[in-house]
C-alpha positions, 0 to 999 in steps of 0.5 A, spaced: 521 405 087 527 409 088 533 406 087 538 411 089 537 419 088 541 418 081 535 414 079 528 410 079 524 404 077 516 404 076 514 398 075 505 396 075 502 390 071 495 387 070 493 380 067 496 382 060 503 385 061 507 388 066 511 395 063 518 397 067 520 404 066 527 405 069 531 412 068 538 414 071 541 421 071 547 419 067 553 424 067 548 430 069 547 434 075 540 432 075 535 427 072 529 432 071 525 428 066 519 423 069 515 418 068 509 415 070 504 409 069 498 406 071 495 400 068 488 397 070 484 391 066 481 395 063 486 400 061 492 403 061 496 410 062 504 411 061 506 419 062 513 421 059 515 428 061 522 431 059 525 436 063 527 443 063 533 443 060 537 445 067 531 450 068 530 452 076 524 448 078 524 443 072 524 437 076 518 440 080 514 441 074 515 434 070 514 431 076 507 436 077 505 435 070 507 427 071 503 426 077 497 431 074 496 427 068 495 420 072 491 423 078 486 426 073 485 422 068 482 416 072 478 421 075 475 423 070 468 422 067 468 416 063 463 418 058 467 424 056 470 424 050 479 421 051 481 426 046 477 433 049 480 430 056 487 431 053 487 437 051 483 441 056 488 438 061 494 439 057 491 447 057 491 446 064 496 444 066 500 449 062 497 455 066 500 451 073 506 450 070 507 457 068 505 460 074 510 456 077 515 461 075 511 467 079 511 463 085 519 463 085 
């Protein structure tokens, strides 16, 4: 939920809990940092990704690297190993987010 464009709050729960994340741009000129959560009954996922420092474009990347993460964490074979998932995918993402420089 966006509150206004100097911040947000996301907010999910399930039958245990329920998790809040609020973040607010403070005295800077951008809030580049992200985060994203998915909770099911079964279980749950919370992405914390900080920005690029001012960079050009890292407000595109964190959220990139927020929403990727989530979107294919519960699409993924559920029989394969968690540990290998996160390292495949953090190597993935990383070739976008590099790629990401090229396209500007």
């Amino acid at each position: 939920m966006l509150i206004d464009k100097d911040e947000y709050l996301i907010s999910d729960q399930n039958n245990l809990f329920e998790l809040v994340l609020y973040s607010t741009t403070g005295n800077r000129e951008e809030q580049q940092d992200r985060a994203g959560i998915t909770i099911t009954d079964d279980e749950s996922l919370i992405v914390v990704c900080d920005g690029m420092g001012g960079s050009r474009g890292g407000r595109i990347a964190s959220s990139y690297v927020v929403d990727t993460l989530l979107n294919d964490y519960f699409c993924r074979d559920k029989n394969a190993n968690v540990a290998g998932f996160f390292v495949d995918e953090m190597h993935l993402i990383d070739k976008a987010i590099a790629s990401f420089k090229d396209d500007n």
